[in-house]
C-alpha positions in Angstrom: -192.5 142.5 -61.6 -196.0 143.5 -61.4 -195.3 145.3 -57.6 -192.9 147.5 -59.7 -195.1 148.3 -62.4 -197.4 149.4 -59.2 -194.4 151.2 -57.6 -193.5 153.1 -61.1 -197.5 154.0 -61.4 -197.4 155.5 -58.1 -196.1 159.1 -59.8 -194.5 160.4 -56.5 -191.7 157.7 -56.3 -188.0 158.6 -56.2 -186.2 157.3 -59.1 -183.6 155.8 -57.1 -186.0 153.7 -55.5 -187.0 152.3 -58.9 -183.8 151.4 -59.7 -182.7 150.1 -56.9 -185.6 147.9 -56.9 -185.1 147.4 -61.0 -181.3 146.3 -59.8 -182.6 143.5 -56.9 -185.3 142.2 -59.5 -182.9 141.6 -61.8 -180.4 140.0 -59.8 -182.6 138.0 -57.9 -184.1 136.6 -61.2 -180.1 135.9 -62.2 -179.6 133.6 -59.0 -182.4 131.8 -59.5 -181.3 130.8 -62.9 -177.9 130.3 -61.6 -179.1 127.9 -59.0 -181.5 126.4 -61.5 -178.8 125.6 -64.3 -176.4 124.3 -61.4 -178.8 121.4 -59.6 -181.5 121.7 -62.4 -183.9 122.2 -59.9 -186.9 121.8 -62.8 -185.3 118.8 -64.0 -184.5 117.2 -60.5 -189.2 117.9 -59.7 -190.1 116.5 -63.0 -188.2 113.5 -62.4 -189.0 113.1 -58.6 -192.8 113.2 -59.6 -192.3 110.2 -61.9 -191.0 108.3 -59.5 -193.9 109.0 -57.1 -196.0 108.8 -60.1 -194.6 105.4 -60.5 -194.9 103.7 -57.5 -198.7 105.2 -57.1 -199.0 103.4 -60.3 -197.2 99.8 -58.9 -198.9 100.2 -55.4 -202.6 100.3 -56.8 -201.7 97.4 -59.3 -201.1 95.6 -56.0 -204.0 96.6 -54.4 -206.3 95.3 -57.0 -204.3 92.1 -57.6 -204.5 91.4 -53.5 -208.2 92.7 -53.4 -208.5 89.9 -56.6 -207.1 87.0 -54.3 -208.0 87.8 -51.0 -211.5 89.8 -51.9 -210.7 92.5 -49.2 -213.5 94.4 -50.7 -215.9 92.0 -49.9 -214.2 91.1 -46.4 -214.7 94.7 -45.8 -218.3 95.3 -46.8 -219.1 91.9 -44.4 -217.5 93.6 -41.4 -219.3 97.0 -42.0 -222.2 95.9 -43.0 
Protein backbone atom coordinates (compact mmCIF):
# COMPACT_ATOMS: atom_id res chain seq x y z
CA UNK A 1 0.00 0.00 0.00
CA UNK A 2 2.64 2.44 0.72
CA UNK A 3 4.41 1.85 -3.10
CA UNK A 4 0.96 3.17 -4.26
CA UNK A 5 0.65 6.05 -2.11
CA UNK A 6 4.39 6.63 -3.81
CA UNK A 7 2.92 5.83 -7.33
CA UNK A 8 -0.30 8.24 -6.77
CA UNK A 9 2.31 11.06 -5.45
CA UNK A 10 4.20 10.76 -8.48
CA UNK A 11 1.67 13.54 -10.33
CA UNK A 12 2.48 12.24 -13.87
CA UNK A 13 0.89 8.73 -13.48
CA UNK A 14 -1.85 7.50 -15.79
CA UNK A 15 -4.95 6.71 -13.93
CA UNK A 16 -5.38 3.46 -15.30
CA UNK A 17 -2.28 2.45 -13.89
CA UNK A 18 -3.53 3.39 -10.49
CA UNK A 19 -6.32 1.39 -10.75
CA UNK A 20 -5.11 -1.31 -12.19
CA UNK A 21 -2.67 -1.45 -9.47
CA UNK A 22 -5.69 -0.40 -6.78
CA UNK A 23 -7.54 -3.61 -8.44
CA UNK A 24 -4.26 -6.26 -7.91
CA UNK A 25 -3.86 -4.85 -4.25
CA UNK A 26 -7.02 -5.55 -3.48
CA UNK A 27 -7.42 -8.80 -4.79
CA UNK A 28 -4.23 -9.97 -3.63
CA UNK A 29 -5.12 -8.91 -0.07
CA UNK A 30 -8.65 -11.07 -0.73
CA UNK A 31 -6.57 -14.38 -1.50
CA UNK A 32 -4.58 -14.08 1.21
CA UNK A 33 -7.48 -13.94 3.57
CA UNK A 34 -9.10 -16.60 1.55
CA UNK A 35 -6.15 -18.87 2.03
CA UNK A 36 -5.82 -17.71 5.56
CA UNK A 37 -9.59 -18.54 6.67
CA UNK A 38 -9.27 -21.96 4.65
CA UNK A 39 -5.89 -23.62 6.47
CA UNK A 40 -5.81 -20.89 9.20
CA UNK A 41 -2.49 -20.29 8.39
CA UNK A 42 -2.08 -17.89 11.76
CA UNK A 43 -3.67 -20.42 13.75
CA UNK A 44 -1.69 -23.50 12.31
CA UNK A 45 2.21 -20.92 13.36
CA UNK A 46 0.88 -20.11 16.71
CA UNK A 47 0.32 -23.56 17.48
CA UNK A 48 3.42 -25.04 15.76
CA UNK A 49 5.52 -22.59 17.92
CA UNK A 50 4.07 -24.11 21.10
CA UNK A 51 4.90 -27.19 20.28
CA UNK A 52 8.56 -26.26 19.63
CA UNK A 53 8.20 -24.04 22.53
CA UNK A 54 7.37 -27.14 24.35
CA UNK A 55 9.79 -29.54 23.69
CA UNK A 56 12.63 -26.67 24.14
CA UNK A 57 11.04 -26.50 27.47
CA UNK A 58 11.08 -30.68 28.11
CA UNK A 59 14.60 -30.96 26.44
CA UNK A 60 16.38 -28.39 28.84
CA UNK A 61 14.45 -29.94 31.92
CA UNK A 62 16.41 -33.08 30.76
CA UNK A 63 19.48 -31.50 30.31
CA UNK A 64 19.66 -30.24 33.85
CA UNK A 65 18.21 -33.41 35.42
CA UNK A 66 21.16 -35.56 33.40
CA UNK A 67 23.79 -32.69 34.11
CA UNK A 68 22.29 -33.22 38.08
CA UNK A 69 23.17 -37.14 37.90
CA UNK A 70 25.91 -37.43 35.74
CA UNK A 71 27.59 -33.73 36.52
CA UNK A 72 28.45 -33.32 32.68
CA UNK A 73 29.28 -29.78 33.65
CA UNK A 74 31.87 -30.71 35.74
CA UNK A 75 33.06 -33.70 33.44
CA UNK A 76 33.32 -31.02 30.94
CA UNK A 77 35.22 -28.31 32.72
CA UNK A 78 37.93 -31.45 33.76
CA UNK A 79 38.48 -32.27 30.11
CA UNK A 80 38.88 -28.59 29.10
CA UNK A 81 40.58 -27.49 31.64
Amino acid sequence: EDALTKVKNQGNVDPETVDKLETALSSTNKKISEINDEYDLVGAGSTALGVVGDLVEKAVAKATELNSEYNLTDKAKEALG
